[in-house]
Structure formats: C-alpha cells, structure tokens
C-alpha positions in Angstrom: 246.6 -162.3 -85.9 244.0 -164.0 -83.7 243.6 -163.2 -80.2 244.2 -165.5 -77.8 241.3 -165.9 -75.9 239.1 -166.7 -79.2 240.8 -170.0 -80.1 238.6 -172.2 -78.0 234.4 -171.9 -78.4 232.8 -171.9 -75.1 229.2 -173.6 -74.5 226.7 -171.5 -73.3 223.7 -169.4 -73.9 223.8 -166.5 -76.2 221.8 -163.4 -75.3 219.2 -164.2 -78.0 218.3 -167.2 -76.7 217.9 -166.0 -73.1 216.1 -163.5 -74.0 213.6 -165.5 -76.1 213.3 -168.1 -73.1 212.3 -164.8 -71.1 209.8 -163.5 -73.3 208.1 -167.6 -73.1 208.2 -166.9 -69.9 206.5 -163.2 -69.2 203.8 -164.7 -71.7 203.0 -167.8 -69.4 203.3 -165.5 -66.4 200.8 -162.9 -67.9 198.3 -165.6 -68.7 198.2 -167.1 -65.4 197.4 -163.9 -64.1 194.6 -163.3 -66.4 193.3 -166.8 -65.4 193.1 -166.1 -62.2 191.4 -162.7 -62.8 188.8 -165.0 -65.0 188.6 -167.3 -62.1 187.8 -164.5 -59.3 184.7 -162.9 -61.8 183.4 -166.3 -62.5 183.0 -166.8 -58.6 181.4 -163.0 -58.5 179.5 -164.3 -61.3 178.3 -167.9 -59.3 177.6 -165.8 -56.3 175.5 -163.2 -57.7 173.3 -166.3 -59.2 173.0 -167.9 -55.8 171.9 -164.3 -54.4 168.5 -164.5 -57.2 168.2 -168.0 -56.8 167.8 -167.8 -53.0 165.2 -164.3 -54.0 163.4 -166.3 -56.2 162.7 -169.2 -54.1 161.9 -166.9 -51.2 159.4 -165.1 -53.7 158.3 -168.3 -54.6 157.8 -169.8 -51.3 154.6 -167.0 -51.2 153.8 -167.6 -47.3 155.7 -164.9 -45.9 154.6 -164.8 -42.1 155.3 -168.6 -42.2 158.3 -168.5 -43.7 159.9 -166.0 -41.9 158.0 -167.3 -38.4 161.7 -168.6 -37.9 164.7 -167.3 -40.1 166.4 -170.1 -39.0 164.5 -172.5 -40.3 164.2 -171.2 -43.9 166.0 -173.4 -45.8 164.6 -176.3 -43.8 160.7 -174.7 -45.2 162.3 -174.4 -48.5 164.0 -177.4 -49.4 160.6 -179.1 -47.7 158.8 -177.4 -51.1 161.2 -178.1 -53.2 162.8 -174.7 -53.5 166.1 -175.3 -52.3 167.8 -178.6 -52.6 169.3 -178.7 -49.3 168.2 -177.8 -45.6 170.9 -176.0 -44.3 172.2 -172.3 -45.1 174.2 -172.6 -48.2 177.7 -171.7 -49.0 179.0 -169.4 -51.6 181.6 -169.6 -53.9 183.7 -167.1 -52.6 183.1 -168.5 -49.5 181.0 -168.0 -46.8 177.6 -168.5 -45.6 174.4 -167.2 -46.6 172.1 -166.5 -43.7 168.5 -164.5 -43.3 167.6 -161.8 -40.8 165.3 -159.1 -40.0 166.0 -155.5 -39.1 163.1 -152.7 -38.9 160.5 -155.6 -40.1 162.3 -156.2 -43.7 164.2 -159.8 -44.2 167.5 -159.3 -45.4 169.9 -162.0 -47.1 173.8 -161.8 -46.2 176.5 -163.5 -47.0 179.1 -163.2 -44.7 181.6 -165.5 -42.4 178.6 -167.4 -41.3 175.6 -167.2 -38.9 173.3 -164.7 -38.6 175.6 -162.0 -37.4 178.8 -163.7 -39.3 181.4 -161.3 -39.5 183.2 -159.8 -43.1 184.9 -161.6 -45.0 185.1 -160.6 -48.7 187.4 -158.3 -50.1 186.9 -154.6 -51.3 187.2 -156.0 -54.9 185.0 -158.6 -54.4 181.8 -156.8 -53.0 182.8 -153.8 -54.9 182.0 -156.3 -58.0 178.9 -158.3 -56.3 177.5 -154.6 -55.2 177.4 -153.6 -59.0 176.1 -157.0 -60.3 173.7 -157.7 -58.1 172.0 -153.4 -58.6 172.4 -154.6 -62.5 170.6 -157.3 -61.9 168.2 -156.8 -59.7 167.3 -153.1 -58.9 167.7 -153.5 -55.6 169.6 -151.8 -52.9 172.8 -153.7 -51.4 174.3 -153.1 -48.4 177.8 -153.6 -47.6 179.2 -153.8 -44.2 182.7 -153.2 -43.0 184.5 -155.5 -40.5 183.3 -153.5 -37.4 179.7 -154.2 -39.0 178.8 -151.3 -39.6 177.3 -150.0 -42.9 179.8 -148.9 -45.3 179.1 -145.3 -46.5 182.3 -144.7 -48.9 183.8 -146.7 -51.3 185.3 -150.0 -50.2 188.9 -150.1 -49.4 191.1 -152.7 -50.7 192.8 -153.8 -48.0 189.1 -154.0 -45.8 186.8 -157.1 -45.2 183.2 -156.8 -45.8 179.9 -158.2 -45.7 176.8 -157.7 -48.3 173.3 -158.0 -47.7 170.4 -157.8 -50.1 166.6 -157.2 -49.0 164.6 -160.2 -49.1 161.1 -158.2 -48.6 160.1 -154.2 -48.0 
C-alpha cells in the first residue's frame, strides 16, 4: 500500500543539487579572495618599483647640494633632466604621496598621506610587505612610522597605520 502523501511529486531542489550549486559557489568565493590577495602584492610590488625608481633618479641627478638646496623642488629639478616625468611629488599605488626630507643631514624618501610630514596611512600588512621588499632589494634600512609618527620599534600591528621611509643619501 502506498502512502498517501507520496502520490503527488513535488518540484523542488534535491539536496544534491543544492549542494553542488554551493560548492560552485565557495569556488567563486575562494578565487575572488585570492584575486584580491594578487591584487594587494602587485600594488606592494608597483610601489616598491617607484621607491628605486625615485633612488635611481636621485643617484642619477649627481648634484646633491643642488638638488637637495630645496626638497621641495625635487621633482621640479628632476623632471627638468629628464629623470622624472612629471614635476610634482608622485603618487603610489597604494596610495599616498611620496615626499623628501632631511633629518640629521641624510635625505630621506617617505611615502605617507602626503606632504612632507603626511601622516600614516598604510596598513600593518602592507609596510610589513614593502619593509621586506624594499631590504631584499635594496640593502637598505627602512623605517616605518606609527600613526603618532613615531618610529616603530616592534612588529607592526594589524589594525595600526603607518608610514615608510627609505634613505635617499648617508
């Protein structure tokens, strides 16, 4: 005898095919995610470029007393040589500004939230992965500064904001 309730087949979804559609779904998710993650290193990537490229041209440049006469003129001298292709401070691709300054009679380069004492502005993550490229790179010592501006002597935290400067001379 057949039960009652089983004479009549009711559309819907069976549990296999939900669960296929959520499977599709966690896979799309996941690679977003990952896109995103390759998205964020190629702007560390970009950035850490710009850092040598702005080295090089300053190493280029070869007048140092001139150039550094007047930080604020430096990209002005430079893009007047042909070093850099535009007169003003340049922007990152994290965002940002690049600016020059002195401190104890070495040039420094920073990027921060623009001008010359522009506040922080990337994350622990992200100057955690400049710091690291940049020493690879280069050799030289970075310096990362916390949101209060001062230099950062522990590891940065991931909810913090921070700046990053490079030496431009010694």
């Amino acid at each position: 005898m057949q039960h009652p309730l089983l004479k009549k087949m009711v559309p819907g979804f069976s549990l296999i095919e939900i669960s296929i559609v959520l499977v599709i779904v966690g896979i799309l998710m996941g690679s977003v995610f990952k896109g995103k993650n390759l998205l964020d290193q190629a702007k560390v990537n970009a950035t850490v470029t710009e850092f040598l490229q702005i080295q090089a041209a300053v190493s280029s440049y070869g007048k140092e007393a001139e150039l550094f006469a007047s930080p604020e003129n430096i990209w002005k001298k430079l893009a007047e040589v042909g070093l850099w292709a535009q007169p003003q401070a340049p922007t990152s691709r994290l965002g940002g500004v690049f600016s020059v300054f002195e401190s104890g009679g070495t040039y420094y380069l920073r990027l921060s939230s623009g001008g010359s004492s522009g506040t922080a502005f990337l994350t622990g993550a992200q100057v955690k992965a400049l710091s690291l490229k940049l020493q690879e790179s280069n050799g030289d010592t970075v310096i990362i500064r916390d949101s209060s501006n001062g230099i950062l002597k522990s590891e940065p935290q991931k909810d913090g904001t921070y700046s990053i400067e490079m030496a431009l001379t010694s």
